[in-house]
C-alpha positions in Angstrom: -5.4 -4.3 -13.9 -8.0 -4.7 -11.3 -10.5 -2.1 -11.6 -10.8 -1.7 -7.4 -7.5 0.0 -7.9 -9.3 3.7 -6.5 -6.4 5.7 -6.3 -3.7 3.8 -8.0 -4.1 5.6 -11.2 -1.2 6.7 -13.8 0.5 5.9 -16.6 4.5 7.1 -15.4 6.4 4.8 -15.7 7.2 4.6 -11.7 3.4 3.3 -11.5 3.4 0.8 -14.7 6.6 -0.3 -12.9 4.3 -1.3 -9.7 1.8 -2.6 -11.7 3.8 -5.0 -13.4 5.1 -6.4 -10.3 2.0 -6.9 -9.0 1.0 -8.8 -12.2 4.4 -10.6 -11.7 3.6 -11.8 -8.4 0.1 -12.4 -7.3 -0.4 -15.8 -9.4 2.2 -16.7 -6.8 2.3 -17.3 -3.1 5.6 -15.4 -2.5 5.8 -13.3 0.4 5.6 -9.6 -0.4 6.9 -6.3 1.1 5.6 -3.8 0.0 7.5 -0.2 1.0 6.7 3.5 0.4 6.0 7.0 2.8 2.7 7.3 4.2 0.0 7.9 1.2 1.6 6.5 -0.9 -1.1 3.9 -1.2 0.4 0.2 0.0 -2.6 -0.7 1.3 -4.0 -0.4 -2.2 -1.1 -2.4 -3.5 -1.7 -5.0 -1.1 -5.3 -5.7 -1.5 -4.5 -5.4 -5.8 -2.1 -8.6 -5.3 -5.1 -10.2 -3.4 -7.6 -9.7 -6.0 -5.5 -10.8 -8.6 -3.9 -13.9 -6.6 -5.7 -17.2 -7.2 -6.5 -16.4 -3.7 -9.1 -13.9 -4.6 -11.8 -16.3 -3.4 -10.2 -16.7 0.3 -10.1 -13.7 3.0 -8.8 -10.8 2.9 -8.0 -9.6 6.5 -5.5 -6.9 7.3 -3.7 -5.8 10.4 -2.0 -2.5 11.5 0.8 -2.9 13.4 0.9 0.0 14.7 -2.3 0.5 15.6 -2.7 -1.4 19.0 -0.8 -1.8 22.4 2.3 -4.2 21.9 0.3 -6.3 24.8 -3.1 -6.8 22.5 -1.2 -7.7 18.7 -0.1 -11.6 19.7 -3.7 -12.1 20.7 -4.7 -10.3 17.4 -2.3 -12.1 15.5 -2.8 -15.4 16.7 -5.8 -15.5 19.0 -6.4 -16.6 22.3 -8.0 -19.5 24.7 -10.6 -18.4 27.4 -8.9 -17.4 30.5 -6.1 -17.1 28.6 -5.6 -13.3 30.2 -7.8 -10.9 32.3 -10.6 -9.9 30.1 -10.6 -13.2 27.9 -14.0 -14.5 28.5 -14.1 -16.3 25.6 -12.3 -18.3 22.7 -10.8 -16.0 20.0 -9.6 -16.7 16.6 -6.5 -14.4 15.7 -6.2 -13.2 12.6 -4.1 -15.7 11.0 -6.6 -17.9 11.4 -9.4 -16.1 10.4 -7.5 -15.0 6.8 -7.0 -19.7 6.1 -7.4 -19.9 2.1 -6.6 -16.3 1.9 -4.5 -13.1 2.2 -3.1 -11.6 5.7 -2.4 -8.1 5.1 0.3 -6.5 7.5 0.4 -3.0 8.0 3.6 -1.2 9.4 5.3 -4.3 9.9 8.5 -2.3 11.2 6.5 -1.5 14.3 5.8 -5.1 15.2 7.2 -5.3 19.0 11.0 -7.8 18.5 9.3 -10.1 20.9 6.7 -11.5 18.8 8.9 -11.2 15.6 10.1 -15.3 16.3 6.5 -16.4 16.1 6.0 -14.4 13.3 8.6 -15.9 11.7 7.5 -19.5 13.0 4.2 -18.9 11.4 5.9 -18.2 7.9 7.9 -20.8 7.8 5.9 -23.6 9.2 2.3 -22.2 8.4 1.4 -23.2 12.0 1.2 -21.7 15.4 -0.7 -22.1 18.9 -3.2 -19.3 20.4 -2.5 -18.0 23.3 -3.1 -20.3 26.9 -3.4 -23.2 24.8 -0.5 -25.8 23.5 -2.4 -27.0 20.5 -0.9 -26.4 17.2 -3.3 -25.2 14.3 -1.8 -25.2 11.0 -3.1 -22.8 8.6 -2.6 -22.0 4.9 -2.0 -17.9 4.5 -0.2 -15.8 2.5 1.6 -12.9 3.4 1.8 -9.5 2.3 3.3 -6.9 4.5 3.9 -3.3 4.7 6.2 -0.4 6.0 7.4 3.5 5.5 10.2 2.3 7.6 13.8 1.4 6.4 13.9 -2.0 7.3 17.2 -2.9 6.3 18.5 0.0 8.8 16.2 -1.2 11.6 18.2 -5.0 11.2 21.6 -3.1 11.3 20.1 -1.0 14.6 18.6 -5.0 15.9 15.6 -2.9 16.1 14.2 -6.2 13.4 15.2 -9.6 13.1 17.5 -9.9 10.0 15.6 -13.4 9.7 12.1 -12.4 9.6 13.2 -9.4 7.3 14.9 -11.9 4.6 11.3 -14.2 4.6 9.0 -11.0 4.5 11.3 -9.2 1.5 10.8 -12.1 -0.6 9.4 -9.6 -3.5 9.6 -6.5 -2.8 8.0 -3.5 -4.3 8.8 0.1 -4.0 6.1 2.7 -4.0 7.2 5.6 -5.7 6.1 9.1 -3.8 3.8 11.5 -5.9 5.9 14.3 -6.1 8.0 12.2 -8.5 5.1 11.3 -10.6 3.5 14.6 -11.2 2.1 13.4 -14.6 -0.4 11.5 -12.8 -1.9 14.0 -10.6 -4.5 15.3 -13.0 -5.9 11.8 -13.7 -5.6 11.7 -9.1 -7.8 15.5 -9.3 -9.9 14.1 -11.8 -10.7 10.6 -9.7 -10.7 12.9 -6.6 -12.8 15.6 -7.7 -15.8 13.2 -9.4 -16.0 11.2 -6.3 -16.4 14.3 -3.8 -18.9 16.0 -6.0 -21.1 13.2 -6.5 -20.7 12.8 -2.4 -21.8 16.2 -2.2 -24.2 16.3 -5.2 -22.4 19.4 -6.2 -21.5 19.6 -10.3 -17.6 20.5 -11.1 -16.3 19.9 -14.6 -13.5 21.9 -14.7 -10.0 22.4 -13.2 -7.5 25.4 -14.6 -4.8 25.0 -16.4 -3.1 27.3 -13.2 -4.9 24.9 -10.9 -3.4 22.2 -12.2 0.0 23.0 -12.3 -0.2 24.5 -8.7 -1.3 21.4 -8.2 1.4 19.2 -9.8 4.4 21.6 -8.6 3.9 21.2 -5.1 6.0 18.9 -2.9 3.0 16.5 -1.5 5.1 15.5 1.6 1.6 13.1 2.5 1.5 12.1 -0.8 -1.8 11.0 -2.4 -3.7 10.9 1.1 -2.5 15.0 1.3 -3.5 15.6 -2.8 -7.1 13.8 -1.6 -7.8 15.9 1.3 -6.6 19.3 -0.4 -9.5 18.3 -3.0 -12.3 17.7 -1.1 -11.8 20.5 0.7 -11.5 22.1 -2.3 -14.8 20.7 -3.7 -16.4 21.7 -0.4 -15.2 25.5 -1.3 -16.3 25.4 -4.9 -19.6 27.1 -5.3 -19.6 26.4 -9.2 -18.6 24.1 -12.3 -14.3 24.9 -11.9 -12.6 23.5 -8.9 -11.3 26.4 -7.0 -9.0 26.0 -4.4 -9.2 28.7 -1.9 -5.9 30.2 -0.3 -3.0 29.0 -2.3 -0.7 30.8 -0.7 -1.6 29.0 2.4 -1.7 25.8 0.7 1.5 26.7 -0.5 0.8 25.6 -3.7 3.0 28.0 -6.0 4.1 28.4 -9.2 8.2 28.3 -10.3 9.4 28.2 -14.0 12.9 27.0 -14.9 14.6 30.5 -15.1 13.9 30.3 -11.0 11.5 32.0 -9.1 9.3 35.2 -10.3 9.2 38.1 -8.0 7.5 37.9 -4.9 7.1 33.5 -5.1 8.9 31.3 -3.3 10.4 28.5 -4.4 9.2 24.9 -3.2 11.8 24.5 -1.2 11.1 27.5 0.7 7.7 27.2 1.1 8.2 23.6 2.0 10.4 24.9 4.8 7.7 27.0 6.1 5.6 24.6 6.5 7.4 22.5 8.5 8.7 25.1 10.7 4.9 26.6 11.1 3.9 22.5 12.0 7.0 22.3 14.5 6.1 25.7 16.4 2.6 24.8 16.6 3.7 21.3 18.5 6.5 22.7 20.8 9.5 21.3 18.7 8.1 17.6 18.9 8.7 16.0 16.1 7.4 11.7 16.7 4.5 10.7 18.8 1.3 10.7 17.7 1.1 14.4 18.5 4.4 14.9 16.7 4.9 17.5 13.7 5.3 13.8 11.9 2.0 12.8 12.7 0.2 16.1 11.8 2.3 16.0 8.1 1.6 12.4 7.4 5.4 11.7 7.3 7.4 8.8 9.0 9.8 10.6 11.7 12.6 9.3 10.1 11.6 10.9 6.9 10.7 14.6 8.3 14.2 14.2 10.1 15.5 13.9 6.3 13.9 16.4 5.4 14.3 19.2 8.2 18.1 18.4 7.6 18.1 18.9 4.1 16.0 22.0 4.8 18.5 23.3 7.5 15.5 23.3 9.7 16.7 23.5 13.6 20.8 24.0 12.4 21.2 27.5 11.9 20.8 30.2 14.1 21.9 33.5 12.7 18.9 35.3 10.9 16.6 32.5 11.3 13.1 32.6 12.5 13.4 29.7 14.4 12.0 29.2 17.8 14.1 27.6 20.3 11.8 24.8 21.1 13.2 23.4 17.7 16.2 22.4 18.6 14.6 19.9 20.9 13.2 18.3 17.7 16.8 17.1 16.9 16.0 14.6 20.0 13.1 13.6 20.3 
């Protein structure tokens, strides 16, 4: 197990599961998909498989998908000649040619504009393509690991994806497992968390409650590790001495349930999970996608806080429900 891992740390059996496909499959060149919510840590995954490939030597160069205009990822991707476009004053190696020998890392892949899908696909089949305003083919020697908190499968059914470029990416795929279903691993996540934020700060915390912790590892985590690792260091930023204290629980809405159901006066997760969401969705009019979306501000895919608002009841019922009205524009946008 590479020891760059950061955050992938655990021993349930969801994350020895991951582990032992990424053992499986980075001596090999196989394509992999890798495919989990946001936080969940595929980036993590993807640069483990690097650094145990027999590409460790080679690049490692990554791409986000979804981080640039449509207009700007081709020349990204695969470069472009001078004069190629307005602005392109001089030669530019994409990054498919700047990751040769190595690893191209590709980062919600399910955003990737349908147009540019069939070079894509070119490129993985052939291991060639041209840059942009020129007609000479570079061939190039990369392997592929891509990423997505999208169903991809779905997206193919909706031709939202090409059904061919989805077979060549999902070669191997592996399945990120969210934290709330691994709530073993969270103190060995605090304990990581914690260390590094205090030494950051210089601050000395050795100790986290046992009422801490299981706050801690009863709570939903809809952002997953990214939400656990902000909650800490702003918990470390708090703490004025040796125990972690996290200020505000109830706002946090970290609370406590046992099996016999709910003690007086605490909610369950569900409910406070609810109000959360609905305290998100008022704040942003009812919006739920965009990049000012309640999905954005959660750390959620929009498809997976639509899941969850349904299975909530969030924006269905009327009768008795503090819900503003702006909500039931959520259902369509």
């Amino acid at each position: 197990m590479s020891t760059n891992a950061n955050t992938l740390l655990g021993a349930s059996q969801g994350l020895r599961s991951v582990w032992d496909a990424i053992q499986m499959v980075s001596r090999t060149d196989a394509a992999v998909l890798i495919q989990g919510e946001t936080g969940t840590g595929k980036e993590l995954v993807a640069k483990a498989i690097h650094e145990e490939s027999l590409r460790q030597r080679g690049p490692y160069v990554k791409l986000n998908c979804a981080a640039m205009p449509a207009g700007l990822i081709e020349s990204e991707l695969f470069g472009h000649e001078r004069g190629a476009f307005t602005g392109a004053l001089t030669q530019t190696n994409g990054r498919f040619q700047m990751a040769h020998t190595g690893t191209l890392f590709l980062d919600e892949i399910g955003d990737l504009p349908l147009e540019l899908q069939p070079k894509l696909l070119r490129v993985l089949q052939e291991q060639e393509f041209e840059r942009l305003g020129s007609s000479r083919t570079i061939r190039v020697d990369v392997r592929i690991v891509a990423a997505t908190n999208q169903n991809l499968a779905q997206m193919v059914q909706e031709r939202r994806f090409r059904a061919d470029l989805f077979y060549r990416l999902n070669v191997f795929p592996i399945a990120l497992p969210p934290l709330r279903e691994r709530p073993q691993d969270i103190p060995l996540l605090v304990q990581h968390f914690v260390g590094t934020f205090a030494d950051r700060m210089n601050k000395q915390i050795s100790h986290v409650s046992d009422e801490v912790m299981q706050a801690l590892q009863q709570y939903h985590w809809a952002g997953n590790i990214r939400e656990l690792q902000n909650v800490i260091e702003r918990a470390v930023v708090m703490s004025a001495g040796p125990e972690l204290h996290i200020p505000n629980l109830r706002s946090c809405e970290l609370k406590h349930t046992t099996h016999r159901g709910p003690a007086a006066g605490i909610r369950t997760l569900a409910e406070a999970e609810r109000d959360h969401i609905v305290k998100v969705l008022e704040q942003v009019g009812g919006v739920v996608g965009g990049r000012n979306g309640a999905a954005a501000r959660l750390g959620l895919a929009r498809t997976t806080l639509i899941f969850r608002m349904r299975k909530l009841g969030i924006g269905q019922e009327r009768a008795g429900a503090s819900i503003p009205p702006a909500l039931e524009a959520a259902w369509a946008s």
